[in-house]
C-alpha positions in Angstrom: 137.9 161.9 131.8 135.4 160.0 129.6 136.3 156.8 128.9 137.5 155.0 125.6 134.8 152.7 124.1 135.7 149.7 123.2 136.3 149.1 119.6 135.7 145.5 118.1 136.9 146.0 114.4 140.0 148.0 115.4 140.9 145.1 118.0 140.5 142.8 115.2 142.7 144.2 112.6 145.6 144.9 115.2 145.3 141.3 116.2 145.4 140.4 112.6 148.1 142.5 111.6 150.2 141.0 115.1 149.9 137.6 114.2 149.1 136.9 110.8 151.0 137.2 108.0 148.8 138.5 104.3 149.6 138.4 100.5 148.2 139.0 97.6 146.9 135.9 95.5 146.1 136.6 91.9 144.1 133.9 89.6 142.4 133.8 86.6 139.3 135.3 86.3 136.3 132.7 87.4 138.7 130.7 90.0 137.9 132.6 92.9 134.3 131.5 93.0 135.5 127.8 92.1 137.5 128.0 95.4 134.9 129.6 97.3 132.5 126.8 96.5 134.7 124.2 97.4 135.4 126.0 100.6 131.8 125.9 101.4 131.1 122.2 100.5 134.3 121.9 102.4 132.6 123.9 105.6 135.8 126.2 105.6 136.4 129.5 104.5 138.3 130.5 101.5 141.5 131.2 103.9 140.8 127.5 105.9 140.9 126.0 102.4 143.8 127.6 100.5 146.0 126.8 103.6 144.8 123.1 104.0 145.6 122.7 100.2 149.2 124.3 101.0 150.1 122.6 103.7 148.8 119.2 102.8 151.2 119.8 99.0 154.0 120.9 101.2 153.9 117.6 103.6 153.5 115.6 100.4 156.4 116.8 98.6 158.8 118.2 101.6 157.4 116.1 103.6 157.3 119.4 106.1 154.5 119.9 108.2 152.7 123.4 108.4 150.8 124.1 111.3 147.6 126.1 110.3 145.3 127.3 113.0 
């Protein structure tokens, strides 16, 4: 029997769909590149960013702490 290669994107997107959780975000037209710059000068991506800014608004006014790996 010949065996199974090993596939990297599939392993990735199972992972991803077992641990993470994914919405939609929708924002004026123009804002998404704002973001992504800011991200950059930031040295995170988009993702790293928009969850920083969450949690760091959530512990501010719910004083709750998110944990964001």
């Amino acid at each position: 029997m010949q065996k199974e290669e090993f596939n990297q994107i599939k392993y990735q997107n199972e992972f991803k769909k077992k641990n993470y959780d994914r919405f939609e975000l929708v924002m004026p037209k123009g804002q998404k590149e704002v973001i992504k710059q800011r991200a950059k000068e930031a040295g995170q991506s988009i993702s790293e960013y928009i969850n920083t800014a969450i949690a760091d608004k959530m512990a501010k006014d719910y004083k709750v702490r998110i944990i964001y790996h």
